[in-house]
C-alpha positions in Angstrom: 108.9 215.4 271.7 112.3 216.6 273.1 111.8 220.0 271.9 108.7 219.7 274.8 110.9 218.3 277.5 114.0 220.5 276.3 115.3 221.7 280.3 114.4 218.2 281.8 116.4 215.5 283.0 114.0 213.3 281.5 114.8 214.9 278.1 118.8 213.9 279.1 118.0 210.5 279.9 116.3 209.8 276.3 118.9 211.6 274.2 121.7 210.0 276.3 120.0 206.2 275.8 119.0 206.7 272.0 122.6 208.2 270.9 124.2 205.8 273.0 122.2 203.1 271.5 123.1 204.5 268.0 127.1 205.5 268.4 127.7 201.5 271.0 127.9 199.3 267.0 130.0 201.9 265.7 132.2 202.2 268.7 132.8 198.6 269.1 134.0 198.3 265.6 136.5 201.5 266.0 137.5 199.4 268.8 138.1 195.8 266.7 139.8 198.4 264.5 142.6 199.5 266.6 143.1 196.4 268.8 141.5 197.4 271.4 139.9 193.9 273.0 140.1 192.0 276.1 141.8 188.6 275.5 140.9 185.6 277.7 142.8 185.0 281.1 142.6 183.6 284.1 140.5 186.3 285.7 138.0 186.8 282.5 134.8 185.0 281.9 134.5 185.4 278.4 135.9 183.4 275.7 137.3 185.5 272.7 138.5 188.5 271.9 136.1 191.3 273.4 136.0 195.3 272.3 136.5 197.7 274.8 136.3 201.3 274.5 133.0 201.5 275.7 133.1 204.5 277.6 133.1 206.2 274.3 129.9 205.6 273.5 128.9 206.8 277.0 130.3 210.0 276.5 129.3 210.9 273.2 125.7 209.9 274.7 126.2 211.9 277.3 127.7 214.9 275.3 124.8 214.7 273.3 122.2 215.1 275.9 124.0 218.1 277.5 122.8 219.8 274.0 119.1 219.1 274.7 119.1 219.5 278.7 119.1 223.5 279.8 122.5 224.1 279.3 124.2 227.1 280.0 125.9 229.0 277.0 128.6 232.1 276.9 125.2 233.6 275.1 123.5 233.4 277.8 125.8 235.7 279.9 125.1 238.1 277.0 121.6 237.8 277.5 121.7 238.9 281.4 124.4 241.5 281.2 121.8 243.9 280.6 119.4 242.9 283.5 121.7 243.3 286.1 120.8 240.7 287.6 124.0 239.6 289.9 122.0 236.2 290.9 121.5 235.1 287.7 124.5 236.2 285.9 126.9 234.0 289.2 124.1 231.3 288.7 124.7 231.3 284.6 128.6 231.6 285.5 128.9 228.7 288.1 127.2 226.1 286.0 129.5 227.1 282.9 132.2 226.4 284.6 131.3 223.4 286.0 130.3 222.0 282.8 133.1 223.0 281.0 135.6 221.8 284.0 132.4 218.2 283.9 133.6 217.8 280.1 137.5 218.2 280.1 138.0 216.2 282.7 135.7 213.6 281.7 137.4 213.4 278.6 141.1 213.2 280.0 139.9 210.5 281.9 138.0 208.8 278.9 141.7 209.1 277.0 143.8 207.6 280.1 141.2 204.7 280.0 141.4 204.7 276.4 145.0 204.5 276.2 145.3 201.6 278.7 142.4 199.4 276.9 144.8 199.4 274.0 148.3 199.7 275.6 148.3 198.2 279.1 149.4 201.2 280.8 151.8 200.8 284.1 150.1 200.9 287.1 151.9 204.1 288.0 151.3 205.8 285.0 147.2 205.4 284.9 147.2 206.1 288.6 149.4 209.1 288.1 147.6 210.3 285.4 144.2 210.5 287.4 146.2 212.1 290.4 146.7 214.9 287.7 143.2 214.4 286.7 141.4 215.5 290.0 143.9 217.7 290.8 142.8 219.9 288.4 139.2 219.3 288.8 139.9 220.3 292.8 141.6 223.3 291.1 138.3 224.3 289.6 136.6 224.2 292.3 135.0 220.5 292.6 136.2 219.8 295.9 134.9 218.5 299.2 134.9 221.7 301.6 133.6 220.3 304.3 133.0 217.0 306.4 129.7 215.2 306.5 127.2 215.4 309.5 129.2 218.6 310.8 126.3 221.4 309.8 129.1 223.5 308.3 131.3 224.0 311.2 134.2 222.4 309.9 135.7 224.2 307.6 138.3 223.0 305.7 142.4 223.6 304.7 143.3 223.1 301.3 145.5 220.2 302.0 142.9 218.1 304.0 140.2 219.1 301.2 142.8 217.9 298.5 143.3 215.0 300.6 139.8 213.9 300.6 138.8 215.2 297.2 141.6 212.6 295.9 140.5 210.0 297.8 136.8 210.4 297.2 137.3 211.0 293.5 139.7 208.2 293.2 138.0 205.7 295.3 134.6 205.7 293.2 136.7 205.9 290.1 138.7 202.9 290.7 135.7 201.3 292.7 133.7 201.1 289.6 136.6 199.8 287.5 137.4 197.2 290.4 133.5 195.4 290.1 133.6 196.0 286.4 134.2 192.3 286.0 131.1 190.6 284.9 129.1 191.0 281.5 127.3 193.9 282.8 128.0 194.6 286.2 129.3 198.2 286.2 127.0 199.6 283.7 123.8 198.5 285.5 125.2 199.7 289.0 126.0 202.9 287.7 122.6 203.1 285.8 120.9 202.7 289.2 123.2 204.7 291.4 122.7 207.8 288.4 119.2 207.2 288.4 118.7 207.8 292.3 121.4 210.3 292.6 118.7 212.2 289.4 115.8 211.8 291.7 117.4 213.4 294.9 119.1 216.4 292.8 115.7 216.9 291.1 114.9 220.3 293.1 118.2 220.8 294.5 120.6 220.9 292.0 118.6 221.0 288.8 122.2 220.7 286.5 123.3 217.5 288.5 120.4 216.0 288.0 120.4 216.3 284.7 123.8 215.3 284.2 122.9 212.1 286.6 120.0 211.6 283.9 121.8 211.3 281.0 124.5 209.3 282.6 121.9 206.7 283.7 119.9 206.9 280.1 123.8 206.1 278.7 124.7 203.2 280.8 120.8 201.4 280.0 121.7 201.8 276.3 125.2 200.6 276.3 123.7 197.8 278.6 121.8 196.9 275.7 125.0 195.3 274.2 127.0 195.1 277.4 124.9 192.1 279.4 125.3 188.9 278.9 126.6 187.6 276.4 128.6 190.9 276.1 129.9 191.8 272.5 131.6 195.2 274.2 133.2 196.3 277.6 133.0 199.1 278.7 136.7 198.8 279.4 139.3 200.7 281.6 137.4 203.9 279.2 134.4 203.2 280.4 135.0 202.1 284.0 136.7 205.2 284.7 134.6 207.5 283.5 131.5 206.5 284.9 132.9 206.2 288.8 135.0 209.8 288.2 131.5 211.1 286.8 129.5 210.0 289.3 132.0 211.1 291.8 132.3 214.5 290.3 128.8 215.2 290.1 128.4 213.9 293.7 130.5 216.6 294.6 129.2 219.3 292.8 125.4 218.7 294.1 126.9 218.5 297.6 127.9 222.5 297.0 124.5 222.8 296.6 122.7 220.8 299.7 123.1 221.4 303.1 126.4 221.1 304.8 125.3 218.4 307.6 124.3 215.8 304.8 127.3 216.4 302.1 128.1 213.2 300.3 126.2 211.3 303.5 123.7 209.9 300.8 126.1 209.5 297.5 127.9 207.6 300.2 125.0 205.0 300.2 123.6 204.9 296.6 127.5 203.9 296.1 127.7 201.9 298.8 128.3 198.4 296.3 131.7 200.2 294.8 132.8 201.7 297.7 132.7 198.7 300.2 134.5 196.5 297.3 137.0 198.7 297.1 137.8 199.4 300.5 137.5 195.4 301.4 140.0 194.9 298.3 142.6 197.3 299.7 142.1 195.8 303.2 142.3 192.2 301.6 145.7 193.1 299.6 147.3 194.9 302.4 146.8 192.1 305.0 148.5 189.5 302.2 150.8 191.8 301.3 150.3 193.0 298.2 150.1 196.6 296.5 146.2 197.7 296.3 146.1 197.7 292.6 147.3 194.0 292.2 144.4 192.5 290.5 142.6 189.3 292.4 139.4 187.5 292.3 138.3 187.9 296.0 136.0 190.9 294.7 131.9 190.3 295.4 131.1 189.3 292.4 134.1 186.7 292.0 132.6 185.2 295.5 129.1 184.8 293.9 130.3 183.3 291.1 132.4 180.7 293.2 129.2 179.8 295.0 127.7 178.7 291.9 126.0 181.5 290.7 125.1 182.3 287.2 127.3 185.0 285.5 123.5 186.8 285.0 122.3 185.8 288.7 125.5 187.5 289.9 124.6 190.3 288.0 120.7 190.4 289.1 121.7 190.0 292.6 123.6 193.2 292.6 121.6 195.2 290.9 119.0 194.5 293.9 121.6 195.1 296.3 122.1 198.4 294.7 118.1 199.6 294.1 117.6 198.8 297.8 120.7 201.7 298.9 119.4 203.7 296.2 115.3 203.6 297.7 116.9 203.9 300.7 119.2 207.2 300.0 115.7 207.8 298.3 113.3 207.9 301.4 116.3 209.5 303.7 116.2 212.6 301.4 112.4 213.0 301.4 112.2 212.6 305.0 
């Protein structure tokens, strides 16, 4: 049946959910393994230890997919020499090097994460290491190059396009670690933010969406032991890989759409992790306190102190989140 859909982002989406399916048990006992859990505290739900290391899983699913999904190979470049076909062969290259530049830096940030879930890294030293992180993937060429609703005209320097890259990068990154607090929460966001982000990339960036495909065919079937009760996080690992994902791939289709709406709709299918984080930075500044210091005046925490269910919080997000996403949807069909 893959063999069929091999090229399609639905043929992503199933290898991503069935391997992540498959590699989430053995993940979450590697994870037992080395001691990396989450441990009760004031600012956890759960009782008992917890694995973390989640994001493995996700990117094993997702590494998997990107071997049934059209993608491009150093054979491939052999293939067209002879054709002379300068299109194809800048096409072929382009997409090579953004998967390659997609992968590395995916899995630098899956190791930061990693490292954190079982060490409890410094603040400075896991935001420090994504600063390097993006750096280099600006370096590659993933970068914003221009401002949104401008048609083009503003082009940018490299210091205000490092500027922004950094905070757009970092922002979603961190945003989806910030809401990753309930059994649930981040993965099912990110499913539904992937999944629109698929749909709207489906004739405009045909490698984004199936990138965004796989991602959201990853995050259902880690769900699958993620929701509540949850017997594995997706961690710091996780977290952080799915917002610097998303956020890279956001980026990378923007290269691809017209200038006057770059990022505009990522902007709203993302609108849940980006508003919590921006409120959580305003909240900590105006108390005083430095913008990672953790808190429980994030959405979710406020839902749950009006006396919802852990899974009614969970629910009510998610149809916060598919109404941006339809919405984004119908803007980009209009």
């Amino acid at each position: 049946m893959l063999e069929s859909l091999k090229g399609s982002p639905l043929a992503a989406f199933l290898a991503a959910l069935l391997v992540t399916l498959i590699c989430t048990p053995m993940v979450r006992q590697l994870a037992l393994r080395a001691g990396a859990v989450a441990k009760p505290d004031a600012r956890r739900l759960h009782s008992g230890e917890i694995a973390q290391w989640g994001g493995l899983a996700l990117f094993l699913g997702v590494v998997a997919a990107a071997l049934v999904w059209r993608q491009p190979t150093p054979q491939d470049l052999r293939l067209l020499a002879p054709s002379s076909n300068p299109a194809a062969i800048r096409q072929t290259v382009e997409t090579l090097h953004l998967s390659t530049t997609f992968f590395l830096c995916g899995g630098a940030m899956l190791l930061l994460g990693m490292l954190d879930d079982r060490f409890e890294l410094r603040a400075w030293q896991k935001f420090g290491g994504q600063v390097v992180i993006v750096y280099f993937l600006w370096r590659s060429g993933v970068k914003v190059t221009t401002l949104p609703f401008t048609a083009g005209t503003q082009a940018l320097s490299d210091e205000i396009s490092l500027l922004l890259t950094m905070l757009w990068v970092l922002g979603l990154t961190n945003g989806l670690n910030f809401i990753d607090g309930v059994d649930g929460l981040a993965a099912g966001v990110g499913a539904i933010a992937a999944g629109t982000l698929s749909l709207i990339e489906l004739d405009k960036a045909p490698w984004a969406a199936c990138a965004l495909a796989a991602l959201c065919g990853a995050c259902i079937g880690f769900l699958r032991f993620n929701f509540h009760p949850a017997k594995i996080f997706l961690g710091d690992a996780g977290a952080l890989l799915l917002g610097f994902w998303l956020a890279t791939i956001a980026l990378a289709a923007a290269a691809k759409t017209a200038a006057a709406t770059t990022l505009a709709l990522p902007l709203l299918v993302l609108g849940i992790p980006i508003l919590d984080t921006v409120w959580a930075i305003f909240r900590r500044a105006l108390a005083g306190k430095a913008p990672w210091v953790a808190d429980r005046g994030h959405i979710h925490h406020r839902l749950l102190s009006k006396g919802l269910s852990p899974v009614k919080t969970v629910l009510v997000i998610y149809a916060v989140g598919l109404v941006l996403g339809a919405t984004a949807l119908l803007f980009s069909r209009s």
